[in-house]
mmCIF file of the N, C-alpha and C atoms, coordinates in Angstrom:
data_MODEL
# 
_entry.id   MODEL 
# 
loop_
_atom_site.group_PDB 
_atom_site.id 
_atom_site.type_symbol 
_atom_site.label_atom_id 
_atom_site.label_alt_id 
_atom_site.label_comp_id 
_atom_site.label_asym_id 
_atom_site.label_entity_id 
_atom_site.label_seq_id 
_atom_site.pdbx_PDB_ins_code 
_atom_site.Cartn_x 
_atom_site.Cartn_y 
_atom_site.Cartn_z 
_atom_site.occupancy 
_atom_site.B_iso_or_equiv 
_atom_site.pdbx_formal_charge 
_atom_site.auth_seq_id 
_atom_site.auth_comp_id 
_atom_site.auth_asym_id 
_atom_site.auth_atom_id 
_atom_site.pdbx_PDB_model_num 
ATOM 1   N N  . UNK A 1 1  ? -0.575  -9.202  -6.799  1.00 0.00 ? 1  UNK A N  1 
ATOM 2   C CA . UNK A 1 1  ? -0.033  -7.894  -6.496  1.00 0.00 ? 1  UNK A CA 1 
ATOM 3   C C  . UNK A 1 1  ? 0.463   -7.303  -7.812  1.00 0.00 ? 1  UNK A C  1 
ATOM 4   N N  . UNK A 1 2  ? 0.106   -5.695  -7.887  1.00 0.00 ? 2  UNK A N  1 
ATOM 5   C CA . UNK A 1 2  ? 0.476   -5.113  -9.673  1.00 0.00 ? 2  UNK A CA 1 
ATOM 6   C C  . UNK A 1 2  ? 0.778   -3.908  -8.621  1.00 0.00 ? 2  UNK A C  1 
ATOM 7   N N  . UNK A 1 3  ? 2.216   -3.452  -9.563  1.00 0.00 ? 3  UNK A N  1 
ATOM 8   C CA . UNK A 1 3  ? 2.888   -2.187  -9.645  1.00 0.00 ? 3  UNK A CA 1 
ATOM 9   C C  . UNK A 1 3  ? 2.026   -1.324  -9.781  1.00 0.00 ? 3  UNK A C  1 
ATOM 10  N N  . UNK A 1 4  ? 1.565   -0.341  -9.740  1.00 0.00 ? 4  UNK A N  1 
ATOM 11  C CA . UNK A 1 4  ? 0.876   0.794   -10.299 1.00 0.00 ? 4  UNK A CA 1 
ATOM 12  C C  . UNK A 1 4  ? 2.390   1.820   -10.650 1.00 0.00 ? 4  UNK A C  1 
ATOM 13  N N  . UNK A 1 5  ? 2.499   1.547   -11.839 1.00 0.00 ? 5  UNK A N  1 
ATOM 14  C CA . UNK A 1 5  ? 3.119   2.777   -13.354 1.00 0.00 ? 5  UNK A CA 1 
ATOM 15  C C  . UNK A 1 5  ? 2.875   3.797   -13.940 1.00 0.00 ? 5  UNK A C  1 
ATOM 16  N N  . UNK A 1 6  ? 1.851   3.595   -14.196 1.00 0.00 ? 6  UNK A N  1 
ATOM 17  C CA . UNK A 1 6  ? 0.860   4.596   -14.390 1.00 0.00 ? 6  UNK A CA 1 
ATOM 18  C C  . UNK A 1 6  ? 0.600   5.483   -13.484 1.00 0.00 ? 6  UNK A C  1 
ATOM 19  N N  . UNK A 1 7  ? 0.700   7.094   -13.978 1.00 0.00 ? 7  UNK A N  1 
ATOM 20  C CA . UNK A 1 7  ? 0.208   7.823   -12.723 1.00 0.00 ? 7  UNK A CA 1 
ATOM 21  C C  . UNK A 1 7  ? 1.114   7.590   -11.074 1.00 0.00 ? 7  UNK A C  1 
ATOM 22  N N  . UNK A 1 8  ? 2.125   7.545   -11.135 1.00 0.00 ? 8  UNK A N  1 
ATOM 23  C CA . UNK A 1 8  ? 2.845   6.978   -10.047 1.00 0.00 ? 8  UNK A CA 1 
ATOM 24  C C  . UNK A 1 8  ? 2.728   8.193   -8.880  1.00 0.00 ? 8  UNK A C  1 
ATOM 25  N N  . UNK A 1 9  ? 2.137   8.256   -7.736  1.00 0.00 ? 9  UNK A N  1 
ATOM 26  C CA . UNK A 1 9  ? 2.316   8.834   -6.339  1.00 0.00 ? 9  UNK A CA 1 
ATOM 27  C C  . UNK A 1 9  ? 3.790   9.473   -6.281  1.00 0.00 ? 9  UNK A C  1 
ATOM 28  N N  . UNK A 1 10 ? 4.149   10.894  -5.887  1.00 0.00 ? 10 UNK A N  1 
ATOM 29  C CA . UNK A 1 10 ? 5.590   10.894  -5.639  1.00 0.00 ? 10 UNK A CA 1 
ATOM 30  C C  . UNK A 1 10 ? 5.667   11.798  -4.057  1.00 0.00 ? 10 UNK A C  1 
ATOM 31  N N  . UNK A 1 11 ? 3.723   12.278  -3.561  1.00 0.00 ? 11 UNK A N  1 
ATOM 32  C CA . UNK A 1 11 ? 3.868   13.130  -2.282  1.00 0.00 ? 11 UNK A CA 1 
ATOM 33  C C  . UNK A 1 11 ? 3.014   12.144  -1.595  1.00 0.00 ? 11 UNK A C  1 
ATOM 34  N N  . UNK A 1 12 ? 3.666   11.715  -0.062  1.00 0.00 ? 12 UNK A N  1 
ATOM 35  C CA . UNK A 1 12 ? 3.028   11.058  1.101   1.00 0.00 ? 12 UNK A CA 1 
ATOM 36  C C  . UNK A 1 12 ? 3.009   11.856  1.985   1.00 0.00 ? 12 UNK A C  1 
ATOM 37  N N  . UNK A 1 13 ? 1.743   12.045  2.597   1.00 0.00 ? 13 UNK A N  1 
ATOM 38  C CA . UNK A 1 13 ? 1.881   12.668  4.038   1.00 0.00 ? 13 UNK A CA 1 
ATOM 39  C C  . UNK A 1 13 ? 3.041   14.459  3.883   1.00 0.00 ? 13 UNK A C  1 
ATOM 40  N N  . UNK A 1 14 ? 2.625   14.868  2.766   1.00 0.00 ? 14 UNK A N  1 
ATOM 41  C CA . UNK A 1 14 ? 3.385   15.907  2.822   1.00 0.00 ? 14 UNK A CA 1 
ATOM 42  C C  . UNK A 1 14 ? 5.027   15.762  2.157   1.00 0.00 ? 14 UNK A C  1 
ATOM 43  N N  . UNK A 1 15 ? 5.305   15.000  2.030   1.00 0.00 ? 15 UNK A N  1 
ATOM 44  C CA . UNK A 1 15 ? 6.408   14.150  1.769   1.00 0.00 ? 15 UNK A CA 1 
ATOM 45  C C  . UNK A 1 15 ? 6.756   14.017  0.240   1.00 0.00 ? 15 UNK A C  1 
ATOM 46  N N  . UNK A 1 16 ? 7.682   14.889  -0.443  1.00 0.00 ? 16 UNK A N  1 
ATOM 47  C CA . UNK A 1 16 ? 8.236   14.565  -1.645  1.00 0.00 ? 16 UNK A CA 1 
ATOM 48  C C  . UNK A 1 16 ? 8.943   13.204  -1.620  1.00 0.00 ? 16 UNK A C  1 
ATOM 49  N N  . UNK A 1 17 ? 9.110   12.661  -2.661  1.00 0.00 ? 17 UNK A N  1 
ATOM 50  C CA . UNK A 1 17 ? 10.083  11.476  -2.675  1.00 0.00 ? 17 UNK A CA 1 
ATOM 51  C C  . UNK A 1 17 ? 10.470  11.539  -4.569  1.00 0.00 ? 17 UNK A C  1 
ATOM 52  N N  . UNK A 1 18 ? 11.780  11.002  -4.696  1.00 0.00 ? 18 UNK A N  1 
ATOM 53  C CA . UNK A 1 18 ? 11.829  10.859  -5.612  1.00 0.00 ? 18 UNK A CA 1 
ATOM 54  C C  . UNK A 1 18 ? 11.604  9.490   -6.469  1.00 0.00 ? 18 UNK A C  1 
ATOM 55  N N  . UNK A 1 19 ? 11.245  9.053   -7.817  1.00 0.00 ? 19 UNK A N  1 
ATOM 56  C CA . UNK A 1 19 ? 10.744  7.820   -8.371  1.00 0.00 ? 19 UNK A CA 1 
ATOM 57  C C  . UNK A 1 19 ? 11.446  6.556   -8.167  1.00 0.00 ? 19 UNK A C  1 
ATOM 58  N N  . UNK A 1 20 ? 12.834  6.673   -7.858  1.00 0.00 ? 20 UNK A N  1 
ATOM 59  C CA . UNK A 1 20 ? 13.499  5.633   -6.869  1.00 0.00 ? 20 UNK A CA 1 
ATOM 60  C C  . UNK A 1 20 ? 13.311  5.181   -5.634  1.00 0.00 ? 20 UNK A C  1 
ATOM 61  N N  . UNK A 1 21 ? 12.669  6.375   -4.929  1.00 0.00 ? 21 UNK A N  1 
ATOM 62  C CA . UNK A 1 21 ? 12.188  6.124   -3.549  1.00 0.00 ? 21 UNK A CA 1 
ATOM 63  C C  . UNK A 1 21 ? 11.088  5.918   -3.040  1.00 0.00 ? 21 UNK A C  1 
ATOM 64  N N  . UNK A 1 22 ? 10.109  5.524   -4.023  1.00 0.00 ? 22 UNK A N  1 
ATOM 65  C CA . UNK A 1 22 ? 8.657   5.196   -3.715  1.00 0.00 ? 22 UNK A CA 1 
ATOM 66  C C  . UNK A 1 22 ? 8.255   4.268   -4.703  1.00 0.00 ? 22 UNK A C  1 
ATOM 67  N N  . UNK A 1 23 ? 7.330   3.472   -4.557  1.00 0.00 ? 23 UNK A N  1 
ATOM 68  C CA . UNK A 1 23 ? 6.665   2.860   -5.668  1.00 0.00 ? 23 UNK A CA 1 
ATOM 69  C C  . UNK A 1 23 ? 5.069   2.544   -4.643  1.00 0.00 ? 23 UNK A C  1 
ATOM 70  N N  . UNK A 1 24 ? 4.492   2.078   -5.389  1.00 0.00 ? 24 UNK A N  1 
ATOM 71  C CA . UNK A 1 24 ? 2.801   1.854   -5.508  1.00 0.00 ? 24 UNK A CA 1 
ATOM 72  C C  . UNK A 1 24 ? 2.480   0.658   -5.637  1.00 0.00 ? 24 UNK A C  1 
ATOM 73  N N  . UNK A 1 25 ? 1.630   -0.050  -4.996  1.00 0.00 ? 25 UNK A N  1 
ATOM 74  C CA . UNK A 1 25 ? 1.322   -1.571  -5.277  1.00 0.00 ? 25 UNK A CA 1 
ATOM 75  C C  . UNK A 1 25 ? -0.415  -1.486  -5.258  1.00 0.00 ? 25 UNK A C  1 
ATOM 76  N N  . UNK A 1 26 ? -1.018  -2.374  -5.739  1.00 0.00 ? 26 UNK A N  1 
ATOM 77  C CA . UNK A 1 26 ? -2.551  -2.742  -5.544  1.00 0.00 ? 26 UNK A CA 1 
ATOM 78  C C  . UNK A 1 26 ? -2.459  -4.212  -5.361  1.00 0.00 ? 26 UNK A C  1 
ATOM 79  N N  . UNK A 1 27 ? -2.712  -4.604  -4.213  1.00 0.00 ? 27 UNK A N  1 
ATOM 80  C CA . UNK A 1 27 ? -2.935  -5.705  -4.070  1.00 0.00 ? 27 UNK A CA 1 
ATOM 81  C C  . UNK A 1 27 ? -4.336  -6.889  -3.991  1.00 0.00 ? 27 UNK A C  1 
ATOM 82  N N  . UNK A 1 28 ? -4.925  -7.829  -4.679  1.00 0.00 ? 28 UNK A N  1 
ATOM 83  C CA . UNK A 1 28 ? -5.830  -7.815  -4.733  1.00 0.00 ? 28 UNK A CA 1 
ATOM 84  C C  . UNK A 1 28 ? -6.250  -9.624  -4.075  1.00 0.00 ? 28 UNK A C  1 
ATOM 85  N N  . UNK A 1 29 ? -7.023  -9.770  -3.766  1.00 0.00 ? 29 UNK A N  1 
ATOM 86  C CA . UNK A 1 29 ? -7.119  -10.842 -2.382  1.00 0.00 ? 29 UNK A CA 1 
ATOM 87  C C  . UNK A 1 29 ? -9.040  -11.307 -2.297  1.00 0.00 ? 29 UNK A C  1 
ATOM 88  N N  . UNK A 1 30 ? -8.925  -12.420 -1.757  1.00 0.00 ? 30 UNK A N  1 
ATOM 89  C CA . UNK A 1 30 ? -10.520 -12.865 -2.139  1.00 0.00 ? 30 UNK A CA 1 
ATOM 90  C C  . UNK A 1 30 ? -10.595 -13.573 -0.286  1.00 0.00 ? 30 UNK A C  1 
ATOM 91  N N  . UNK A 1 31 ? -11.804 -13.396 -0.025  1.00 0.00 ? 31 UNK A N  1 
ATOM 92  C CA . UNK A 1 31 ? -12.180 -13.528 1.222   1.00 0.00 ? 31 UNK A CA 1 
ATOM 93  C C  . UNK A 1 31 ? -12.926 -14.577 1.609   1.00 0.00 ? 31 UNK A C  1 
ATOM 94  N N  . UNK A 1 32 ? -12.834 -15.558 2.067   1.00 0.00 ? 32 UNK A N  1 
ATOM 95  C CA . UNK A 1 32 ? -13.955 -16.371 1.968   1.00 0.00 ? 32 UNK A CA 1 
ATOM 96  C C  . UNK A 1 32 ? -14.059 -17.722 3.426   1.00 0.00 ? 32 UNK A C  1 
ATOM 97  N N  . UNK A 1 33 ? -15.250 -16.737 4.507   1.00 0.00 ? 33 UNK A N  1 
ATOM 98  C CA . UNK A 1 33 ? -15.863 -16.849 5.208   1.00 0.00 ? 33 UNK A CA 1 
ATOM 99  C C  . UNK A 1 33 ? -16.451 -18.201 5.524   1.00 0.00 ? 33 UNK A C  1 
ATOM 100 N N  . UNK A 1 34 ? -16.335 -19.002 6.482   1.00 0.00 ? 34 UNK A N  1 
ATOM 101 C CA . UNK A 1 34 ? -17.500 -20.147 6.769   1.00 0.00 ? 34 UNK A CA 1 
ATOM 102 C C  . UNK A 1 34 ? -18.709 -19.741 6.316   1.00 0.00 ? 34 UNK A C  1 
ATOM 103 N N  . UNK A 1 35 ? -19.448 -20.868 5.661   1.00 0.00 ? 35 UNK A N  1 
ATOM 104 C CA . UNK A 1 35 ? -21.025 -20.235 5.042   1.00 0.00 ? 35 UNK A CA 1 
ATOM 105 C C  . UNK A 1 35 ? -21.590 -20.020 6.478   1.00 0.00 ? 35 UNK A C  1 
ATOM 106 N N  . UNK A 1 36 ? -21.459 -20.680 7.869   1.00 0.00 ? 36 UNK A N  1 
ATOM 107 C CA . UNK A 1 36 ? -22.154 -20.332 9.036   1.00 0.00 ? 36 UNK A CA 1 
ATOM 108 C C  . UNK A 1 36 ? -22.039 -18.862 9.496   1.00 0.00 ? 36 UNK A C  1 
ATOM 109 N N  . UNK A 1 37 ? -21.374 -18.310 9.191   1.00 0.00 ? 37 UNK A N  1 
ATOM 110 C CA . UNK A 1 37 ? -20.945 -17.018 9.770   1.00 0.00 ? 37 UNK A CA 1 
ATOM 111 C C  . UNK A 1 37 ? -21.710 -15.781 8.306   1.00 0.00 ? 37 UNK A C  1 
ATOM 112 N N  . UNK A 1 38 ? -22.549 -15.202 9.802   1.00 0.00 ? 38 UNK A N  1 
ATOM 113 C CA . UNK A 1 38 ? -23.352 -13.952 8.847   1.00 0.00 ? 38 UNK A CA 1 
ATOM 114 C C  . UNK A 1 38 ? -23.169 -12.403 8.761   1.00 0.00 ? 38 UNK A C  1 
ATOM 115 N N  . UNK A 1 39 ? -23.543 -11.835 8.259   1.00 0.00 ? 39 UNK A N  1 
ATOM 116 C CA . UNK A 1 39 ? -23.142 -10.518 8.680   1.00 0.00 ? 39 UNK A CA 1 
ATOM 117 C C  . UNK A 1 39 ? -21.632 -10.058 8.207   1.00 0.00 ? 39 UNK A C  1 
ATOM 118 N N  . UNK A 1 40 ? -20.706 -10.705 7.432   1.00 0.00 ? 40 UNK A N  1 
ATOM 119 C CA . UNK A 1 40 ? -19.384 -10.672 7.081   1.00 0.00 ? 40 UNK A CA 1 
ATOM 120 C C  . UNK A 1 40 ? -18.969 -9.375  5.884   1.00 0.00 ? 40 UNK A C  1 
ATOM 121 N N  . UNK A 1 41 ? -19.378 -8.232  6.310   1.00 0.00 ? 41 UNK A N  1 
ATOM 122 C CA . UNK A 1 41 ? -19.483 -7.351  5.520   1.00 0.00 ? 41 UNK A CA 1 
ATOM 123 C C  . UNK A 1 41 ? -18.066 -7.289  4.867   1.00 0.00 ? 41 UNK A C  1 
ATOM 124 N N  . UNK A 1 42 ? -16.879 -7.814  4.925   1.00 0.00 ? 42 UNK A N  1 
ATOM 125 C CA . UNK A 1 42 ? -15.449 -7.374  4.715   1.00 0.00 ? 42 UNK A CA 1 
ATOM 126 C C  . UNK A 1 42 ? -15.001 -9.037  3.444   1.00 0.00 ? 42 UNK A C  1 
ATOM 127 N N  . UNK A 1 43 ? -16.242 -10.051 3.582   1.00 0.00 ? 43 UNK A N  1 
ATOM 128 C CA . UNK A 1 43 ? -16.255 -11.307 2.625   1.00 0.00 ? 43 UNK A CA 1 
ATOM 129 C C  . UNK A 1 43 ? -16.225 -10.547 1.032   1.00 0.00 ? 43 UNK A C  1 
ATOM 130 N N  . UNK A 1 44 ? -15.560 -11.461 0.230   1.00 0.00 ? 44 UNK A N  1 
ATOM 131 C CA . UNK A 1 44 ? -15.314 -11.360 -1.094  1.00 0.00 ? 44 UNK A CA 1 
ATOM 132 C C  . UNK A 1 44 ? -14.346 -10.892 -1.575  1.00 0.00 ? 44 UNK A C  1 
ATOM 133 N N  . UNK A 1 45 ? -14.023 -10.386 -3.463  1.00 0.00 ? 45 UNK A N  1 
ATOM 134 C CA . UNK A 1 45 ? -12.740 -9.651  -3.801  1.00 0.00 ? 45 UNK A CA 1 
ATOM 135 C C  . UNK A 1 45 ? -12.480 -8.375  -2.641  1.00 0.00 ? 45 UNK A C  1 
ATOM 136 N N  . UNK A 1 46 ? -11.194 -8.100  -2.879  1.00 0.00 ? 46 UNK A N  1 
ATOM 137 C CA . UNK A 1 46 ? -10.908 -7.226  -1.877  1.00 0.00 ? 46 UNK A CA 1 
ATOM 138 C C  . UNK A 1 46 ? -9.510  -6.451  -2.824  1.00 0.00 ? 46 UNK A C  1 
ATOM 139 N N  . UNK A 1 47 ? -8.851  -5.194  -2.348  1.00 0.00 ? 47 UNK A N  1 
ATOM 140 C CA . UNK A 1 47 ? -7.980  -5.005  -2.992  1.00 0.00 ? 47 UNK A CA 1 
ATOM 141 C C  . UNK A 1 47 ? -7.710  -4.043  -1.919  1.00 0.00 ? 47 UNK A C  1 
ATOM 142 N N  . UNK A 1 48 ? -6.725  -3.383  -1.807  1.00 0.00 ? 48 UNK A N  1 
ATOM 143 C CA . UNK A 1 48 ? -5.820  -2.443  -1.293  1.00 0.00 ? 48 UNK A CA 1 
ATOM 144 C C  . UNK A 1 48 ? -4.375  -2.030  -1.632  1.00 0.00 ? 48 UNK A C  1 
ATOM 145 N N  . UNK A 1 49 ? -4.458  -0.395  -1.804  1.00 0.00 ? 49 UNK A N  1 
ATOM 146 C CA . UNK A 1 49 ? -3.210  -0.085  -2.295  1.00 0.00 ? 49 UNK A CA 1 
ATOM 147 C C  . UNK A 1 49 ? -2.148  0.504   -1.420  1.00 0.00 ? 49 UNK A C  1 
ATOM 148 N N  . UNK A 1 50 ? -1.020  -0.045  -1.417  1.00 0.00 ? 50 UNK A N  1 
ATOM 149 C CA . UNK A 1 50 ? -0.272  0.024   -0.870  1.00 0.00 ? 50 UNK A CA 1 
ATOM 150 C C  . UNK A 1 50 ? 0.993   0.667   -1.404  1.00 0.00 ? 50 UNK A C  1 
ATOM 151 N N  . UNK A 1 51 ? 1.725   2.023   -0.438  1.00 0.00 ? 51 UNK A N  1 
ATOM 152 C CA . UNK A 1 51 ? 2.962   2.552   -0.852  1.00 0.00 ? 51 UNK A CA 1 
ATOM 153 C C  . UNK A 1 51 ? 4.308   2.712   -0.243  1.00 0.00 ? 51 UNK A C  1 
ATOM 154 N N  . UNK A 1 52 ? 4.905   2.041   -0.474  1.00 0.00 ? 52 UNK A N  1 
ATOM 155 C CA . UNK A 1 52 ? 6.362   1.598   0.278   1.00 0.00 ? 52 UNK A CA 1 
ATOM 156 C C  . UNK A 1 52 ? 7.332   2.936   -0.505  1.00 0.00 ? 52 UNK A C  1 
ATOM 157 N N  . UNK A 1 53 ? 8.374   3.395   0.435   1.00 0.00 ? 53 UNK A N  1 
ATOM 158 C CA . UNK A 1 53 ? 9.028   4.666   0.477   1.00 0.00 ? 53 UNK A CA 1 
ATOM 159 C C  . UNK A 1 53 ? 10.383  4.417   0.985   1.00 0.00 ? 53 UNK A C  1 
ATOM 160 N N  . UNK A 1 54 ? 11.675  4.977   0.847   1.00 0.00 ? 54 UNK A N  1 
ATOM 161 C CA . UNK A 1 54 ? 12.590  4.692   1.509   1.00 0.00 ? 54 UNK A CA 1 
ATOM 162 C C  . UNK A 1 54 ? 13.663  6.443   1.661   1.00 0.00 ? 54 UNK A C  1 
ATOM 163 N N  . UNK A 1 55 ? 14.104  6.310   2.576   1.00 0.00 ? 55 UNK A N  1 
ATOM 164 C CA . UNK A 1 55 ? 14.849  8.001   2.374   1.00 0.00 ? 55 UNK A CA 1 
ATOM 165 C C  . UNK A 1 55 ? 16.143  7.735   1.084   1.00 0.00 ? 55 UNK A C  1 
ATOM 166 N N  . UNK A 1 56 ? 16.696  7.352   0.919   1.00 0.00 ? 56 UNK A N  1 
ATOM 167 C CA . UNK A 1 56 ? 17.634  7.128   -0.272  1.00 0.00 ? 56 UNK A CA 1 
ATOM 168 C C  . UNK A 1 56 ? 17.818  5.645   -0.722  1.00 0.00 ? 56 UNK A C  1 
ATOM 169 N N  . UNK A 1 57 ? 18.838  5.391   -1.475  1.00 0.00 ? 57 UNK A N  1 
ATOM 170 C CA . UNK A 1 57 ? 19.114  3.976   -1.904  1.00 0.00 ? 57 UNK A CA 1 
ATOM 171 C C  . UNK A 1 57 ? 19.953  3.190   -1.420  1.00 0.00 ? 57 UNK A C  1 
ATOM 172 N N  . UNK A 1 58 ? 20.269  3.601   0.166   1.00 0.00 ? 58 UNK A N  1 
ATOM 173 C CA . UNK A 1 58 ? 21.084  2.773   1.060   1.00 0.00 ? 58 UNK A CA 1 
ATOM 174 C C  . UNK A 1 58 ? 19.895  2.514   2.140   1.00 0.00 ? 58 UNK A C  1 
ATOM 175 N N  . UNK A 1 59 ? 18.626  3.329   2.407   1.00 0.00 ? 59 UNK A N  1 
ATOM 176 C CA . UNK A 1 59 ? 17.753  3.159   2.837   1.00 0.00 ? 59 UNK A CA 1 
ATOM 177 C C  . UNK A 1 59 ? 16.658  1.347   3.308   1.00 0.00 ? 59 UNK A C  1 
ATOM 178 N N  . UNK A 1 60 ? 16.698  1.222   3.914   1.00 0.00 ? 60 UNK A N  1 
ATOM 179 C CA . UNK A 1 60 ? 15.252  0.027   3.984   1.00 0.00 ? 60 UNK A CA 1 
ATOM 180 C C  . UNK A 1 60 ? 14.037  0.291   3.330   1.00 0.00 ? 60 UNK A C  1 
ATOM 181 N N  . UNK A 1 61 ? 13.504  -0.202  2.295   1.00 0.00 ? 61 UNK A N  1 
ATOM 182 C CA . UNK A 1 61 ? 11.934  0.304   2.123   1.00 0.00 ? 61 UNK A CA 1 
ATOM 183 C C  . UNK A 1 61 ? 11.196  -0.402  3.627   1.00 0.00 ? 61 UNK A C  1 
ATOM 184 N N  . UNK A 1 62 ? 10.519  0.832   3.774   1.00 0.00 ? 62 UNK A N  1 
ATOM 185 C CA . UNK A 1 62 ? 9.156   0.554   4.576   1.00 0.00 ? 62 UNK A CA 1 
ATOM 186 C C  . UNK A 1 62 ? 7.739   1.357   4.254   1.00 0.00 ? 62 UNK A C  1 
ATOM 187 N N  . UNK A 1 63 ? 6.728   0.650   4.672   1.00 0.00 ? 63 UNK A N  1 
ATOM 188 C CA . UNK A 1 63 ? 5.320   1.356   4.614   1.00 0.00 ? 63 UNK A CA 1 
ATOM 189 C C  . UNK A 1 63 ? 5.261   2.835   4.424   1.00 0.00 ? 63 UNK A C  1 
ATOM 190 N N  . UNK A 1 64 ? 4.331   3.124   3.279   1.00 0.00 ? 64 UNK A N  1 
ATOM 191 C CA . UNK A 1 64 ? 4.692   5.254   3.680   1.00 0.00 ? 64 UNK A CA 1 
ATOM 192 C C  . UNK A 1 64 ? 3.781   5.219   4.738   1.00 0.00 ? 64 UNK A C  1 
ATOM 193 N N  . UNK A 1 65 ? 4.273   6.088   6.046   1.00 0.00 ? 65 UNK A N  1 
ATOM 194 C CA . UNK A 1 65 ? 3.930   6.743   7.157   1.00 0.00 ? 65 UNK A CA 1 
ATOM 195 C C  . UNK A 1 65 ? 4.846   6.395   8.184   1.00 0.00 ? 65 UNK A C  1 
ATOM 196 N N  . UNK A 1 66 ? 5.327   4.830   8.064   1.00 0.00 ? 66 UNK A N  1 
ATOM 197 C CA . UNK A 1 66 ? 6.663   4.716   8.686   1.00 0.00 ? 66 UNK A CA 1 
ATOM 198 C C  . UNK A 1 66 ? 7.807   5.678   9.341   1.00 0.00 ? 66 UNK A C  1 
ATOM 199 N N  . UNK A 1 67 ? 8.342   6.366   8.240   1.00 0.00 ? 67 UNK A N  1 
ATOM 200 C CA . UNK A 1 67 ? 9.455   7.117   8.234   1.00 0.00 ? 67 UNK A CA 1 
ATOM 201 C C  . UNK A 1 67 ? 8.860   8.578   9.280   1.00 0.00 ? 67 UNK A C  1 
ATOM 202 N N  . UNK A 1 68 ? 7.911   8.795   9.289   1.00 0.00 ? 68 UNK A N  1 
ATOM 203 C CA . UNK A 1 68 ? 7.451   9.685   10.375  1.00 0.00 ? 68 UNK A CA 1 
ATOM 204 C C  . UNK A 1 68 ? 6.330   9.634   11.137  1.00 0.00 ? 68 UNK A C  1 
ATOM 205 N N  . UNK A 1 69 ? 5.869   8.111   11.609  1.00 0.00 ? 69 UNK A N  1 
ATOM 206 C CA . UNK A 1 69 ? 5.307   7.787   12.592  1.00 0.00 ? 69 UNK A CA 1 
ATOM 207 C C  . UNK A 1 69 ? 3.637   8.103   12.148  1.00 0.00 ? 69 UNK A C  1 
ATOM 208 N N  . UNK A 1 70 ? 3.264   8.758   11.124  1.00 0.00 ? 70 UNK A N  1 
ATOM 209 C CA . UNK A 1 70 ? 2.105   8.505   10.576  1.00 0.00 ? 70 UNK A CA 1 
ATOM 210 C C  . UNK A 1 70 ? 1.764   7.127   9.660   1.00 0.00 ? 70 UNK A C  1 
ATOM 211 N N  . UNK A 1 71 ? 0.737   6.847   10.048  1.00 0.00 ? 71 UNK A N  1 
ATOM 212 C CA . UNK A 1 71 ? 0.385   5.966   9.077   1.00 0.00 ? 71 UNK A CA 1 
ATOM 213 C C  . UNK A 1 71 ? -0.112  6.486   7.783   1.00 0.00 ? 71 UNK A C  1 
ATOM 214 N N  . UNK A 1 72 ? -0.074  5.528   6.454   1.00 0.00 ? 72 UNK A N  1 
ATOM 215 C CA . UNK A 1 72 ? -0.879  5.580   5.475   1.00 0.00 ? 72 UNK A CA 1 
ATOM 216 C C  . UNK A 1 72 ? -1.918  4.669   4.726   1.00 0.00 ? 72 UNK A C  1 
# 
């Protein structure tokens, strides 16, 4: 799992946040299938980025879409 710093996200879903209240992750993950099993289109590196959000700094971080019932 890597921070993304660079270029940092600060609007979700319409949603300002400020650089305390959001951060960015890429997470990256390897897949690996029984050789019996065919057709496994979702097998191998894999990565997904992920952005956790919180309303202030007494807040819980959770998932962005959380805080208003959308997903992201």
């Amino acid at each position: 799992m890597k921070e993304n710093k660079e270029n940092p996200v600060n609007i979700i879903n319409g949603v300002s946040y400020s650089k305390e209240n959001i951060a960015e992750f890429t997470v990256s993950y390897h897949i690996d299938f029984d050789k019996n099993i065919y057709g496994t289109a979702a097998e191998g590196q894999q990565s997904v980025r992920k952005v956790i959000v919180r309303k202030d700094k007494n807040s819980r971080w959770l998932v962005a879409g959380q805080l208003d019932g959308h997903g992201y």
